[in-house]
C-alpha positions in Angstrom: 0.0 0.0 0.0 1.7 3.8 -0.9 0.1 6.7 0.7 0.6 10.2 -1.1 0.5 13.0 1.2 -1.2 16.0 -0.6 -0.4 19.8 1.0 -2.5 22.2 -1.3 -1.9 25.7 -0.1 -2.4 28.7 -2.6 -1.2 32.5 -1.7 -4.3 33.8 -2.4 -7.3 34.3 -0.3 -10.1 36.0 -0.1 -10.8 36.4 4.1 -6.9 36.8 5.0 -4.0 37.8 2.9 -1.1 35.2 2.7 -3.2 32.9 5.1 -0.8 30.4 5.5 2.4 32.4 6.2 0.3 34.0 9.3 1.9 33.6 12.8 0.2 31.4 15.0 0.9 30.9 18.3 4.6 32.0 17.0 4.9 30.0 14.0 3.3 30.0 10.3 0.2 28.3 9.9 1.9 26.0 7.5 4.3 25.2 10.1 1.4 22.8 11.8 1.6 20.8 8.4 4.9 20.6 7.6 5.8 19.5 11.1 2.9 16.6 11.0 3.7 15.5 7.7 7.4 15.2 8.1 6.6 13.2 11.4 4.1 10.9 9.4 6.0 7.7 8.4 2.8 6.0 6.5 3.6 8.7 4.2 5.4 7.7 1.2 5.8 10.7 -0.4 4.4 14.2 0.5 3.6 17.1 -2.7 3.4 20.3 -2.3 1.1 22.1 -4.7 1.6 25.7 -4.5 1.7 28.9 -6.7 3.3 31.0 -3.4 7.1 31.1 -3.8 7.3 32.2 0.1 5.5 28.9 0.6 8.0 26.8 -1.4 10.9 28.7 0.5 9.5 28.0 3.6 8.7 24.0 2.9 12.7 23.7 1.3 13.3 23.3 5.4 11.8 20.0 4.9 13.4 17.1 3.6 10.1 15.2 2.9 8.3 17.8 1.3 9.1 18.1 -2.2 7.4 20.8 -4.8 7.3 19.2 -8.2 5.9 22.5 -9.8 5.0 25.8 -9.6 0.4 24.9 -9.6 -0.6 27.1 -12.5 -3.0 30.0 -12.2 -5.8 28.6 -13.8 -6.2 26.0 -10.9 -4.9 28.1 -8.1 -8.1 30.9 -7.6 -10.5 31.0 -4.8 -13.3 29.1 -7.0 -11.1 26.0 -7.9 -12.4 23.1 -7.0 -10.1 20.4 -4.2 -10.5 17.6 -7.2 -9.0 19.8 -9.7 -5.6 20.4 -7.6 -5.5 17.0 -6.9 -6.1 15.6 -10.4 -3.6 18.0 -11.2 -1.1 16.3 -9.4 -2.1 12.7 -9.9 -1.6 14.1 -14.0 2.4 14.1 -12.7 2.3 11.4 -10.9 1.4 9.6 -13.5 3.8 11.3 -15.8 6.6 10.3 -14.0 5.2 6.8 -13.4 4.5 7.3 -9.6 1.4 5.0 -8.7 -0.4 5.6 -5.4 -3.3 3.4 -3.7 -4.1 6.5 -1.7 -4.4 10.3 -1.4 -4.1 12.5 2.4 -5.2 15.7 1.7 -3.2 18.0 4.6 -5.1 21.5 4.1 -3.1 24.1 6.6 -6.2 25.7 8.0 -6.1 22.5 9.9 -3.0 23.4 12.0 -4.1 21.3 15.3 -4.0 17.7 14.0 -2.5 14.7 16.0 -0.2 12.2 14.7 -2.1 9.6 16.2 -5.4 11.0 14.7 -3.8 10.3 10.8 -1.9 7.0 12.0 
């Protein structure tokens, strides 16, 4: 069984501006996913999917978060649809002949995940 981990995290948004670079509780909101997913070892592979280069800066401090691309703009807007990222990315995968049995979506405006909770 392989298990993808999926972060999608835009720079846009419409309620708060750079959402996901926001301090919380003294670090970015991201910060709560990257931390989790690096700790996850059902993971076999964790993606990125981002249009934000302060985003992919951020996440090169993680060894097992890798950005395969830069998401284009015409999936990266406030009215894109979660399927559409993610098909997206499964479009790579299969490019580069990387089969998955299943997906783990890791949205950051999640930040207070356990561990135990995704195990």
């Amino acid at each position: 069984m392989k298990i993808l981990g999926v972060i999608p995290a835009r720079k846009g948004s419409k309620g708060i501006k750079a959402k996901n670079l926001k301090t919380l509780a003294g670090r970015p909101l991201i910060d709560y996913t990257f931390q989790l997913v690096a700790s996850l070892q059902i993971l076999d592979r964790v993606y990125l999917t981002t249009d934000d280069d302060a985003i992919i800066k951020f996440a090169s401090q993680y060894d097992r978060i890798d950005v395969p691309f830069i998401r284009p703009a015409d999936i990266s807007n406030d009215e894109t649809p979660m399927h559409e990222v993610v098909s997206h990315l499964i479009t790579y995968c299969d490019e580069i002949d990387e089969q998955y049995d299943y997906i783990a979506l890791f949205q950051p405006t999640t930040p207070f995940r356990k561990r135990q909770e995704i195990e």
